[in-house]
C-alpha positions, -999 to 999 in steps of 0.1 A, spaced: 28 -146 -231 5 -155 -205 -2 -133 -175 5 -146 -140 -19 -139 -109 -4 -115 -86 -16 -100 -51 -30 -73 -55 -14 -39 -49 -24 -10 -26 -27 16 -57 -57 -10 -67 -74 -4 -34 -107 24 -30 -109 47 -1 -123 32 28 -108 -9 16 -85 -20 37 -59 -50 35 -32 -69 56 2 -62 34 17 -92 22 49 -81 5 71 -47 2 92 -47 -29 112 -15 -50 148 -4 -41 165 -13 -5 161 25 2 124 27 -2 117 -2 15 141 9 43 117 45 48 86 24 42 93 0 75 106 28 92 73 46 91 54 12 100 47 -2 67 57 -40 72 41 -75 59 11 -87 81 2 -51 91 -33 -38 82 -35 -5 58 -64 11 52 -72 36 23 -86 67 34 -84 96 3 -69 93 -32 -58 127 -45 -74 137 -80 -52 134 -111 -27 105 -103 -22 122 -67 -8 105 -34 -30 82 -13 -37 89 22 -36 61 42 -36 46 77 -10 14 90 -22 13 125 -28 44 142 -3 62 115 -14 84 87 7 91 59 6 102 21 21 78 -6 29 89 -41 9 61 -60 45 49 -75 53 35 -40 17 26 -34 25 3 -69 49 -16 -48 35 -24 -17 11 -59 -22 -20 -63 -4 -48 -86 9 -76 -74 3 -101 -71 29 -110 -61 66 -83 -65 91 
């Protein structure tokens, strides 16, 4: 079976990439806490740490920091590059 392109996800991105998200998907309730704390399509997200061992991500959405376990980070899609 053939593989399809997809965008890229924010779990793919290195600390200090950044991206504009293109596309939230995942249950209604995590995308509900995910807008709520900023995280919305055509906002720019920057990577700042990754946690050792399959830790969270630290990142910045506008002047927010916040910590994502990399399962949600898995379903936020990104464009990759400065914003």
């Amino acid at each position: 079976m053939p593989k399809t392109k997809s965008s890229p996800t924010l779990d793919k991105l290195r600390p200090g990439e950044s991206g504009t998200i293109s596309a939230l998907q995942g249950d209604t309730e995590l995308i509900h806490r995910l807008t709520a704390l900023g995280v919305r399509a055509g906002k720019c997200v920057q990577v700042l740490r990754r946690a050792s061992f399959a830790g969270p991500l630290h990142i910045r959405v506008g002047t927010t920091d916040l910590m994502l376990r990399i399962s949600e980070a898995c379903c936020i899609g990104v464009e990759p590059g400065r914003c």
